[in-house]
Jmol script that loads the backbone (N, CA, C; Angstrom):
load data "model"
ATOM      1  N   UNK A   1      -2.491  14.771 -11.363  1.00  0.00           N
ATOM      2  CA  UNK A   1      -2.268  15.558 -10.173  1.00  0.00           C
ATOM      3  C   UNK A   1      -0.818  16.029 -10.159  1.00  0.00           C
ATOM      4  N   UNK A   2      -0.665  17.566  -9.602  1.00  0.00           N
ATOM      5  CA  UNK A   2       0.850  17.657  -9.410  1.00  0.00           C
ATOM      6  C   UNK A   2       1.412  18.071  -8.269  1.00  0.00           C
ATOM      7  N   UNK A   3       2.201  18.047  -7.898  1.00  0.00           N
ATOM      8  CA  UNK A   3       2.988  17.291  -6.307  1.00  0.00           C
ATOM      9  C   UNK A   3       2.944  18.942  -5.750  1.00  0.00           C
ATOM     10  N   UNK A   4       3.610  19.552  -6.635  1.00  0.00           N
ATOM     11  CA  UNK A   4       3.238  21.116  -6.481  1.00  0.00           C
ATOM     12  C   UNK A   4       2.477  21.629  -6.220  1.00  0.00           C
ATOM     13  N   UNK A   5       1.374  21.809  -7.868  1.00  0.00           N
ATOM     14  CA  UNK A   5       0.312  22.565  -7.313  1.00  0.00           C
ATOM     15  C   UNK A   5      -0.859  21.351  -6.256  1.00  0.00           C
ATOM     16  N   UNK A   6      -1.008  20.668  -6.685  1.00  0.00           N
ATOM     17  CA  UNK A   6      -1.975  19.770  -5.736  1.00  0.00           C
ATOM     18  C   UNK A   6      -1.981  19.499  -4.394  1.00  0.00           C
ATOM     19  N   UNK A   7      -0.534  18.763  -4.351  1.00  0.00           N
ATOM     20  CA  UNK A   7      -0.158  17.955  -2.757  1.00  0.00           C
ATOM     21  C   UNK A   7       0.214  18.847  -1.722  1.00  0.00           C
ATOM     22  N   UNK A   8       1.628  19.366  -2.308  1.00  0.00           N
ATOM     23  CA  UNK A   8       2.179  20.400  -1.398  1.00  0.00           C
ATOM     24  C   UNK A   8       1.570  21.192  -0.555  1.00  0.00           C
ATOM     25  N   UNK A   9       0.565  21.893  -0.947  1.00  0.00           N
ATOM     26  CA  UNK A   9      -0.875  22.605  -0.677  1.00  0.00           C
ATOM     27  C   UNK A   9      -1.179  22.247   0.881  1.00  0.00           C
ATOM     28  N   UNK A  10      -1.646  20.667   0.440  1.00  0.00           N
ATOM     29  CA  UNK A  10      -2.652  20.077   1.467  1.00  0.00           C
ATOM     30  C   UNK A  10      -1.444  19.865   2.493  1.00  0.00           C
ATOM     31  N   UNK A  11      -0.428  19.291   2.003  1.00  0.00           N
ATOM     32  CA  UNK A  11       0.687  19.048   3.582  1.00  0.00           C
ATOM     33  C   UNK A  11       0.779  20.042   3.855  1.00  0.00           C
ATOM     34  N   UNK A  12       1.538  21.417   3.618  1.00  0.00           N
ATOM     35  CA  UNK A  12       1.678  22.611   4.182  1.00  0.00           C
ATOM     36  C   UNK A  12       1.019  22.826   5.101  1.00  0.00           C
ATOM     37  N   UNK A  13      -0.691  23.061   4.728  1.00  0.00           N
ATOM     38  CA  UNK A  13      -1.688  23.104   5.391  1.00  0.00           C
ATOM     39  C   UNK A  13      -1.895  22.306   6.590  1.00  0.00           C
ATOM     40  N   UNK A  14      -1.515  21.611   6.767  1.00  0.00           N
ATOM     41  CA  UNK A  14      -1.829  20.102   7.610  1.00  0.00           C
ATOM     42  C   UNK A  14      -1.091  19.419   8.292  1.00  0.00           C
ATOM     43  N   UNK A  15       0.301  19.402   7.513  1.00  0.00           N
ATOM     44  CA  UNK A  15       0.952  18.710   8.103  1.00  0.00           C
ATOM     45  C   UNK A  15       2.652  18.984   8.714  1.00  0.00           C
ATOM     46  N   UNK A  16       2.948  20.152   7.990  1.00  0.00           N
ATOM     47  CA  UNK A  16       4.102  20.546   8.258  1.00  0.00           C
ATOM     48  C   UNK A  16       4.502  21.185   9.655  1.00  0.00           C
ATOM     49  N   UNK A  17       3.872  21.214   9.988  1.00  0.00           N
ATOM     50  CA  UNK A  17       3.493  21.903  11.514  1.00  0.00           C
ATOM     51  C   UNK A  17       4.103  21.023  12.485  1.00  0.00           C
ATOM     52  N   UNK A  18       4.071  19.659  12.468  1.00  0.00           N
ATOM     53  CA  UNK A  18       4.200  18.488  13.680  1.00  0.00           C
ATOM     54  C   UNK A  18       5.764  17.729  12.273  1.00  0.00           C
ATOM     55  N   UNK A  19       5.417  17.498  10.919  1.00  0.00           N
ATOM     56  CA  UNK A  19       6.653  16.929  10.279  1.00  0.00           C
ATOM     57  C   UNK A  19       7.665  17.535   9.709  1.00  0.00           C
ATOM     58  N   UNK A  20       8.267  18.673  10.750  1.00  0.00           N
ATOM     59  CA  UNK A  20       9.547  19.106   9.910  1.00  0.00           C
ATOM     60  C   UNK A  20      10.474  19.356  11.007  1.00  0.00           C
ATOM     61  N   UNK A  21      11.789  19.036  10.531  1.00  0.00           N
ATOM     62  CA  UNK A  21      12.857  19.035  11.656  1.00  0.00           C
ATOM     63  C   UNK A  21      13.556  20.099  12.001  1.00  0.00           C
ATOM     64  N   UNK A  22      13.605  20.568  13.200  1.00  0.00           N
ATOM     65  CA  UNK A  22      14.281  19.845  13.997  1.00  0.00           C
ATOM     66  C   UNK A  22      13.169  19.294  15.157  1.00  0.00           C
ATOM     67  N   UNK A  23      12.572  20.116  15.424  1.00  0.00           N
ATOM     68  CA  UNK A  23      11.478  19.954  16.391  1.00  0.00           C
ATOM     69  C   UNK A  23      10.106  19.778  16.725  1.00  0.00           C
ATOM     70  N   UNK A  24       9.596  19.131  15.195  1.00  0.00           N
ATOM     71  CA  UNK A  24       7.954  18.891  14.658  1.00  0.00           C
ATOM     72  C   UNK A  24       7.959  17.618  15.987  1.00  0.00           C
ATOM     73  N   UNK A  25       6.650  17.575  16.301  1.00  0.00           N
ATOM     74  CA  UNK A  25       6.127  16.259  17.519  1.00  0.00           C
ATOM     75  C   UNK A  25       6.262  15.499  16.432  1.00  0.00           C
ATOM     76  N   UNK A  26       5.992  15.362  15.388  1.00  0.00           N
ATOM     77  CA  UNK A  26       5.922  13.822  14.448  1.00  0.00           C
ATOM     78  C   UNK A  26       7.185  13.566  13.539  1.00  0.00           C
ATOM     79  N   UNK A  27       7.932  14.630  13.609  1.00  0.00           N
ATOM     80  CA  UNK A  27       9.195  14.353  12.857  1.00  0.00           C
ATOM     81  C   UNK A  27      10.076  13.599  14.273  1.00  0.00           C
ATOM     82  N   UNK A  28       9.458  13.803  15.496  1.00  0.00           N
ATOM     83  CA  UNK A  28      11.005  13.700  16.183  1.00  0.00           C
ATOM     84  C   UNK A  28      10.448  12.391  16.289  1.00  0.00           C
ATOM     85  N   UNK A  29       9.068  12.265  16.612  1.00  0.00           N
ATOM     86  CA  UNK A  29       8.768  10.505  16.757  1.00  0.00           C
ATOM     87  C   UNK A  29       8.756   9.245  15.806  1.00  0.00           C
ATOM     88  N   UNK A  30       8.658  10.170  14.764  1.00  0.00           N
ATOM     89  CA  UNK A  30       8.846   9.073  13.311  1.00  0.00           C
ATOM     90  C   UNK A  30       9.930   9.332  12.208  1.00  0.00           C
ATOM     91  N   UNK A  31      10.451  10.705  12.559  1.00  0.00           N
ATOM     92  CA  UNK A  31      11.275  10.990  11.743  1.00  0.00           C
ATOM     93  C   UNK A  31      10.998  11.265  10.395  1.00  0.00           C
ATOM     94  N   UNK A  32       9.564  11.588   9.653  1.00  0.00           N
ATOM     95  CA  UNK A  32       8.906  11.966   8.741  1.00  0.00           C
ATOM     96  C   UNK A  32       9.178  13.366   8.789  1.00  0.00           C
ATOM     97  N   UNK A  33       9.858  13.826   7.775  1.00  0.00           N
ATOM     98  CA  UNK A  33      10.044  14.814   7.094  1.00  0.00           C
ATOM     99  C   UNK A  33       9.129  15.069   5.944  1.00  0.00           C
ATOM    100  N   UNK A  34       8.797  16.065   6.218  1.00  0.00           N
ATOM    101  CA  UNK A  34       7.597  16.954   5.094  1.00  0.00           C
ATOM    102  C   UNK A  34       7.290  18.023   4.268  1.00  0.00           C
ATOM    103  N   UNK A  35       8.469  18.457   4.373  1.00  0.00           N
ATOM    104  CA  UNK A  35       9.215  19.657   3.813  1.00  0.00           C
ATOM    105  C   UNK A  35       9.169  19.792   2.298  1.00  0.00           C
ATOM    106  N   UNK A  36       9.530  17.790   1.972  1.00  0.00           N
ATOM    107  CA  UNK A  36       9.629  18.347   0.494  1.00  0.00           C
ATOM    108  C   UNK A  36       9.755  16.923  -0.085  1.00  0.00           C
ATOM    109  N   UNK A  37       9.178  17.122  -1.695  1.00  0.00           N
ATOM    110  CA  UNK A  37       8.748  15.584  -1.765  1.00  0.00           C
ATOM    111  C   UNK A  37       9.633  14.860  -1.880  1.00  0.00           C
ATOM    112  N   UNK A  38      11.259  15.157  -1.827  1.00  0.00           N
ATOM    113  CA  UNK A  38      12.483  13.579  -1.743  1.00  0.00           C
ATOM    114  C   UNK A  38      12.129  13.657   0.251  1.00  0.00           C
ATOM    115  N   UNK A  39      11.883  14.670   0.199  1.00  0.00           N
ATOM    116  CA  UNK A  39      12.272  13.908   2.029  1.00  0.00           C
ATOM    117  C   UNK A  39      10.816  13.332   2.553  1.00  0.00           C
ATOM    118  N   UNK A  40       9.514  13.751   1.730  1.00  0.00           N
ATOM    119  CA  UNK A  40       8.312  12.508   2.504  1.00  0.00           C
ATOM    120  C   UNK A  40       8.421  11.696   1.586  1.00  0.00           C
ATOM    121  N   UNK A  41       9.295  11.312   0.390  1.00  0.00           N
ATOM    122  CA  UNK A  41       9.410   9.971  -0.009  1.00  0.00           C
ATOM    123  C   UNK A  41      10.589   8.802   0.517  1.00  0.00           C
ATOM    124  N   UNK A  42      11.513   9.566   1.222  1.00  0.00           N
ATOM    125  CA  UNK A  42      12.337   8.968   2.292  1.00  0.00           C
ATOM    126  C   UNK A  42      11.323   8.027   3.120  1.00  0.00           C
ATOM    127  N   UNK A  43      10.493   8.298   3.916  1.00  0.00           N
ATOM    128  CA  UNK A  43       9.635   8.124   4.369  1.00  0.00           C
ATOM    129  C   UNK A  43       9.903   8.031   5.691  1.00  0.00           C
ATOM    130  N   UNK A  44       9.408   7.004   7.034  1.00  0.00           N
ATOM    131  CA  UNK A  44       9.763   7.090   8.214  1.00  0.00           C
ATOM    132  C   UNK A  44      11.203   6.636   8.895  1.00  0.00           C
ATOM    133  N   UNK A  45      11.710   6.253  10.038  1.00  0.00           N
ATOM    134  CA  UNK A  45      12.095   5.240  10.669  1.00  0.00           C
ATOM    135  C   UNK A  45      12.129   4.156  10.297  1.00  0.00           C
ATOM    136  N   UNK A  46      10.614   3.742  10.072  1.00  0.00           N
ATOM    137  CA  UNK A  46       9.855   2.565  10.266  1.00  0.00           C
ATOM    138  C   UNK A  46       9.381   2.377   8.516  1.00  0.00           C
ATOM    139  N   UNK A  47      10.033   2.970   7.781  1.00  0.00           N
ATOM    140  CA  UNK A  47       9.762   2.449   6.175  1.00  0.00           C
ATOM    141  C   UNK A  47       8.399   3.695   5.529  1.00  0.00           C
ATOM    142  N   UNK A  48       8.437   3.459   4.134  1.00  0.00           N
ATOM    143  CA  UNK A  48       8.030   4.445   3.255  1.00  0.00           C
ATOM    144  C   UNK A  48       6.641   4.124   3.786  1.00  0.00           C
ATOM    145  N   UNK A  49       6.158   5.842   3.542  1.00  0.00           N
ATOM    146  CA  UNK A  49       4.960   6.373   3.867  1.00  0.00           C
ATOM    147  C   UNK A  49       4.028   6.302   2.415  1.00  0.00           C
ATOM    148  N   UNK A  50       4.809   6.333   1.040  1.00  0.00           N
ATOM    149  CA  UNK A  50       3.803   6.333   0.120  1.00  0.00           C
ATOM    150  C   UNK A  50       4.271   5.171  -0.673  1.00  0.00           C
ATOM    151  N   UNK A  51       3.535   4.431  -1.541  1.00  0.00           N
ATOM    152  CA  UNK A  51       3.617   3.229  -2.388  1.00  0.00           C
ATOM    153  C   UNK A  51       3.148   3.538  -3.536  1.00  0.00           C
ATOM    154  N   UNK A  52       3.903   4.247  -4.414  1.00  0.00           N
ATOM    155  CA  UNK A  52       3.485   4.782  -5.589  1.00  0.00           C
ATOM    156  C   UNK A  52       2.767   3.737  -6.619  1.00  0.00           C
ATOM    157  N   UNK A  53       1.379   4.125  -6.777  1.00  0.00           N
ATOM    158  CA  UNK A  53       0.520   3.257  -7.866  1.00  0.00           C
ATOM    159  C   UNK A  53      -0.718   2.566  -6.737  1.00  0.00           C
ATOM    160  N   UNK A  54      -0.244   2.970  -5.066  1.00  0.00           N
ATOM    161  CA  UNK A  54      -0.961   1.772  -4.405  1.00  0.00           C
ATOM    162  C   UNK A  54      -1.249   2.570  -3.616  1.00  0.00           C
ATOM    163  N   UNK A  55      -2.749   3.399  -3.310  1.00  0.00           N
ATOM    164  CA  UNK A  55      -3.037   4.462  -2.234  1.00  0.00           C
ATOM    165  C   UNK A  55      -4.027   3.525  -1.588  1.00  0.00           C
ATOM    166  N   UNK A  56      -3.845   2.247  -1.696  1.00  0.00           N
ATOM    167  CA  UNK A  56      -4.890   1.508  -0.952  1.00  0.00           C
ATOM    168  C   UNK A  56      -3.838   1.117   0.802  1.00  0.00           C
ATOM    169  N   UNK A  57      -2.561   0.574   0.192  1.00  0.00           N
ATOM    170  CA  UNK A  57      -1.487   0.486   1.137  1.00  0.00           C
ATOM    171  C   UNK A  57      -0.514   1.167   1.318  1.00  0.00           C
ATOM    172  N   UNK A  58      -0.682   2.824   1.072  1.00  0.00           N
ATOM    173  CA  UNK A  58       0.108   3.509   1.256  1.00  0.00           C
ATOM    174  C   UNK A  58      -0.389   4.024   2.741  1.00  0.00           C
ATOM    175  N   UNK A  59       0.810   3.911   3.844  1.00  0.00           N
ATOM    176  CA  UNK A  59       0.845   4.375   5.159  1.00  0.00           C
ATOM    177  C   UNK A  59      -0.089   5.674   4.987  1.00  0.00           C
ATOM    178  N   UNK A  60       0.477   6.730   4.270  1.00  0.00           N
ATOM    179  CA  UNK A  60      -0.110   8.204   4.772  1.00  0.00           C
ATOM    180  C   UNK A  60      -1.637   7.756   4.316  1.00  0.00           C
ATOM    181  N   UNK A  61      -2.111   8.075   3.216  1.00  0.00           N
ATOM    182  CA  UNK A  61      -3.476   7.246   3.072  1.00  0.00           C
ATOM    183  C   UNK A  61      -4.172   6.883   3.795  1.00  0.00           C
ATOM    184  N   UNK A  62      -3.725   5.757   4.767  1.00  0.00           N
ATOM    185  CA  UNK A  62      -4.579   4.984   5.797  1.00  0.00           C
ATOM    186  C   UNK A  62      -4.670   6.309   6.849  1.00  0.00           C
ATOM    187  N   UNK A  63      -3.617   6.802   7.305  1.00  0.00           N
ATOM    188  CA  UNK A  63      -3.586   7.477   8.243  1.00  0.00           C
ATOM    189  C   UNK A  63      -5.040   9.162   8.080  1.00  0.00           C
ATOM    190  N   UNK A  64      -4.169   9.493   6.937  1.00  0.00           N
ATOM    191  CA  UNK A  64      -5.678  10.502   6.248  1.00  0.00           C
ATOM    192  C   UNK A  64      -6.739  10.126   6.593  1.00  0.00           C
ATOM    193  N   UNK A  65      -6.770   8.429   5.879  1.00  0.00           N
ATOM    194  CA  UNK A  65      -8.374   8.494   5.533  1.00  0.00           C
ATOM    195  C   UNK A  65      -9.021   8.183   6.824  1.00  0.00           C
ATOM    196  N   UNK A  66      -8.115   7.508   8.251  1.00  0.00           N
ATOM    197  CA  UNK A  66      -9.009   7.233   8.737  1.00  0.00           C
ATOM    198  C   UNK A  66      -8.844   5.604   9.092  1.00  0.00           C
ATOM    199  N   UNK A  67      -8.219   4.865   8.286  1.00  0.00           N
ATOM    200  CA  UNK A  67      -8.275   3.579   8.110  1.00  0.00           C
ATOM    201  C   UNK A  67      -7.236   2.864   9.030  1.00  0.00           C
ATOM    202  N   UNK A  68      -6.998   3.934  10.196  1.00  0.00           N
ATOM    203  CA  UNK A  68      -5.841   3.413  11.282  1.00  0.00           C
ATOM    204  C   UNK A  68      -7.086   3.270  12.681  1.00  0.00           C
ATOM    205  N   UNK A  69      -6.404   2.815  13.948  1.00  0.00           N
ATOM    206  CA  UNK A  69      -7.094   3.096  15.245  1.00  0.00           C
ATOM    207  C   UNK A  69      -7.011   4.642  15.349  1.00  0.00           C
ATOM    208  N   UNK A  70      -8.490   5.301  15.790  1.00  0.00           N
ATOM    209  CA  UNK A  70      -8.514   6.874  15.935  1.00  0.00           C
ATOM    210  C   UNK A  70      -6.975   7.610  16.377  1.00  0.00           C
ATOM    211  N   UNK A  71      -6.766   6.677  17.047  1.00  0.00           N
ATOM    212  CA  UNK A  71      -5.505   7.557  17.788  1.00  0.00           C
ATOM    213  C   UNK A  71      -4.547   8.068  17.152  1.00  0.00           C
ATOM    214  N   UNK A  72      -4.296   7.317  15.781  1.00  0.00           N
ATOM    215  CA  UNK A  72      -2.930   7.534  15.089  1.00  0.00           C
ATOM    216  C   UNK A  72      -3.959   8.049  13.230  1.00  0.00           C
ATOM    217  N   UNK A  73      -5.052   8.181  13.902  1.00  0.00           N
ATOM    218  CA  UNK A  73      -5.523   9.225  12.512  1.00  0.00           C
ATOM    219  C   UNK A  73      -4.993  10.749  12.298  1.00  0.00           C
ATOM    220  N   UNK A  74      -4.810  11.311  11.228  1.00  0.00           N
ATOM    221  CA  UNK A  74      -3.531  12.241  10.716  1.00  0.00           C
ATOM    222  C   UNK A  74      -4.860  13.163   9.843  1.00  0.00           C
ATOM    223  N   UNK A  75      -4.658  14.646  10.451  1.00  0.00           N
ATOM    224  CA  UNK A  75      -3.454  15.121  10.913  1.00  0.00           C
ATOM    225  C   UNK A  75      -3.919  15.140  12.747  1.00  0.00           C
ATOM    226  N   UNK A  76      -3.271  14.443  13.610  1.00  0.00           N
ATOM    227  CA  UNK A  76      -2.790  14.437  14.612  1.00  0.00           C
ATOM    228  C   UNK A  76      -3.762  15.513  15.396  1.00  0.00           C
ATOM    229  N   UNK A  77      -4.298  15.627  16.602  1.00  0.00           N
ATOM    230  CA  UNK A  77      -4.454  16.228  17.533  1.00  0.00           C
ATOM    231  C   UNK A  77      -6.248  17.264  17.106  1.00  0.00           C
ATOM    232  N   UNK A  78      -6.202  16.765  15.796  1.00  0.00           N
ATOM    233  CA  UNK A  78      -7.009  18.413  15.334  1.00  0.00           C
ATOM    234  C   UNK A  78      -8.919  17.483  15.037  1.00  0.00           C
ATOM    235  N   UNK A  79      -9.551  18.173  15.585  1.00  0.00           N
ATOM    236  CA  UNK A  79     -10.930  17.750  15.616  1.00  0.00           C
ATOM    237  C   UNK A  79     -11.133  17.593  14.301  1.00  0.00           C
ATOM    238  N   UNK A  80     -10.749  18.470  12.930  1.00  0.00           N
ATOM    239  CA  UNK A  80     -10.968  18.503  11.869  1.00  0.00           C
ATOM    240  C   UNK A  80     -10.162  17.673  11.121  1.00  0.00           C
ATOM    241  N   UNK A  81     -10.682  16.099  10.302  1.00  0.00           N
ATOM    242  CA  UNK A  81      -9.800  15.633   9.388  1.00  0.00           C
ATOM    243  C   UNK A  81      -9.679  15.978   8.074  1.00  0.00           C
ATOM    244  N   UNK A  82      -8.829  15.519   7.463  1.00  0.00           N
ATOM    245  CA  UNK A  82      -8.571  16.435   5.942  1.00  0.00           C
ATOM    246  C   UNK A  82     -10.040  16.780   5.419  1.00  0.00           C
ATOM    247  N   UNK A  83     -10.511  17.427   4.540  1.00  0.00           N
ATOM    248  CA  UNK A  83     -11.675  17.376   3.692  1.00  0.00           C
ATOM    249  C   UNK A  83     -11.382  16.256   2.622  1.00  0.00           C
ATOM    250  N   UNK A  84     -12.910  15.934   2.384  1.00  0.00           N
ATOM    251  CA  UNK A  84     -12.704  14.919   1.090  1.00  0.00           C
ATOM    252  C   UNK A  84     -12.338  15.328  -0.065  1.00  0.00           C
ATOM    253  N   UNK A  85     -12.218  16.439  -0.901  1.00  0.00           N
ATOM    254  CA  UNK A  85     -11.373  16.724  -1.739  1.00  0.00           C
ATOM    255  C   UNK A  85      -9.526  16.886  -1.372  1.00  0.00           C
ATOM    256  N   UNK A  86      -9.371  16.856  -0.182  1.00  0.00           N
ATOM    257  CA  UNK A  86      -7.920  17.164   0.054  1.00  0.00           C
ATOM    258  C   UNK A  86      -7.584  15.225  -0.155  1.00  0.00           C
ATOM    259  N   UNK A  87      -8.359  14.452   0.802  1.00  0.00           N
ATOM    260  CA  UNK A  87      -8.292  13.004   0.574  1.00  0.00           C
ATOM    261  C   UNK A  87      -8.180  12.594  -0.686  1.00  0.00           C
ATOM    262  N   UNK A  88      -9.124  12.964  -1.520  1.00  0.00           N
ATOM    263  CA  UNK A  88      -9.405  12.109  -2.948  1.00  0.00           C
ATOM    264  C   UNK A  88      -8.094  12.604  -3.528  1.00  0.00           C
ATOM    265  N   UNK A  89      -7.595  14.131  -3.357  1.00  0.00           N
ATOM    266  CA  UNK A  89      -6.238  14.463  -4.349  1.00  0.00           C
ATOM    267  C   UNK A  89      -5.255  13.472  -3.820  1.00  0.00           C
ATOM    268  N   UNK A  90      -5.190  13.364  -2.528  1.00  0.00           N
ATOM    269  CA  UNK A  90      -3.860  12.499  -2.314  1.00  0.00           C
ATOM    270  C   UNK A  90      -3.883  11.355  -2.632  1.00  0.00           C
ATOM    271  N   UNK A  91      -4.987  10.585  -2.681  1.00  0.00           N
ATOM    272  CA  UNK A  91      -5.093   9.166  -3.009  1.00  0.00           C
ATOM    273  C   UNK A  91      -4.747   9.088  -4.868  1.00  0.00           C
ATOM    274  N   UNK A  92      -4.998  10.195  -5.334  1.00  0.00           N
ATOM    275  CA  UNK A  92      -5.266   9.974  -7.020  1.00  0.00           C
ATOM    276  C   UNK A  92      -3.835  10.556  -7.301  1.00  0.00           C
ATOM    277  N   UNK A  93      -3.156  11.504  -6.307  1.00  0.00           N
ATOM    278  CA  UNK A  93      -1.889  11.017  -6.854  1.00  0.00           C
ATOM    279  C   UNK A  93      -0.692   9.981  -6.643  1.00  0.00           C
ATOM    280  N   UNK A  94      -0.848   9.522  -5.542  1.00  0.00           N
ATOM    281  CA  UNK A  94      -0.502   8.093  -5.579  1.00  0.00           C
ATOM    282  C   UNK A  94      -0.893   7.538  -6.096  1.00  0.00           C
ATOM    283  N   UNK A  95      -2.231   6.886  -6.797  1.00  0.00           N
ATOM    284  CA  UNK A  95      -2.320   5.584  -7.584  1.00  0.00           C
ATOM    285  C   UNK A  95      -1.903   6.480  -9.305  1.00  0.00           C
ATOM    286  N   UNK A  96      -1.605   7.484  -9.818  1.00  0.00           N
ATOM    287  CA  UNK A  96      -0.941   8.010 -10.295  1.00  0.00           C
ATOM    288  C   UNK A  96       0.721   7.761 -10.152  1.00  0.00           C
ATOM    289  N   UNK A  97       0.800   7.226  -9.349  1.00  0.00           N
ATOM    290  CA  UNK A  97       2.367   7.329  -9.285  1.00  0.00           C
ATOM    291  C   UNK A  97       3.092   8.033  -8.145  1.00  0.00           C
ATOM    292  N   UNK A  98       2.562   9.443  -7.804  1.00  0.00           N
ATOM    293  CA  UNK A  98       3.206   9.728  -6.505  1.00  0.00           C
ATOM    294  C   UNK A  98       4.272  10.986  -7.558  1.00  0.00           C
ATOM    295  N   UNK A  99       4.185  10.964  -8.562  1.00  0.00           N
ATOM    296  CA  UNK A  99       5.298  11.757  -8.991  1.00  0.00           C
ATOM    297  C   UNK A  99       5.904  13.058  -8.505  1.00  0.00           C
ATOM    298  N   UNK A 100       6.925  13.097  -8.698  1.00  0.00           N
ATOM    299  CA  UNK A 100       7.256  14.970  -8.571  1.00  0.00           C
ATOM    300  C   UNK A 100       6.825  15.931  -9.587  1.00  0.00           C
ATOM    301  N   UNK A 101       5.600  16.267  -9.795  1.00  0.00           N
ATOM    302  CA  UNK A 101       5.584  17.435 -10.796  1.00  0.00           C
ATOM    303  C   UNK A 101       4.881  18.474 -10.697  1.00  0.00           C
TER     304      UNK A 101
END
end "model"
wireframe off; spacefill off
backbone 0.3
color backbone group
């Protein structure tokens, strides 16, 4: 998978809207920046969002898939959750590594 053509894609789509600063609802509450992959590998406030090799305990992951209380399922506010091909890419590039390429 590449962070470029693959990932970038699906956050743009999804998520950049609420995680980019100055004034995203989820950047100002968690401080998740999404802009670009050193700043969502920064990760929150509250510690890294991805665990490269480990999309089982990687924060964003849970949050995607679903595997949080509804309330804090991602992306945030929208009746529609990711599609399962947008899921399966993100999970396979984290247990991939998470790389930049």
């Amino acid at each position: 998978m590449s962070f470029q053509r693959d990932i970038y894609p699906i956050l743009e789509n999804n998520c950049l809207a609420c995680h980019t600063p100055p004034q995203g609802k989820g950047y100002l509450k968690t401080r998740l920046n999404m802009q670009s992959y050193e700043t969502l590998m920064q990760g929150t406030r509250y510690g890294p969002v991805i665990l490269p090799g480990d999309s089982r305990h990687s924060i964003l992951n849970m949050l995607v898939e679903g595997r949080v209380d509804a309330s804090m399922r991602m992306p945030h506010g929208r009746d529609e959750p990711l599609t399962r091909n947008e899921i399966e890419a993100l999970q396979l590039w984290v247990e991939q590594g998470a790389r930049n390429n």
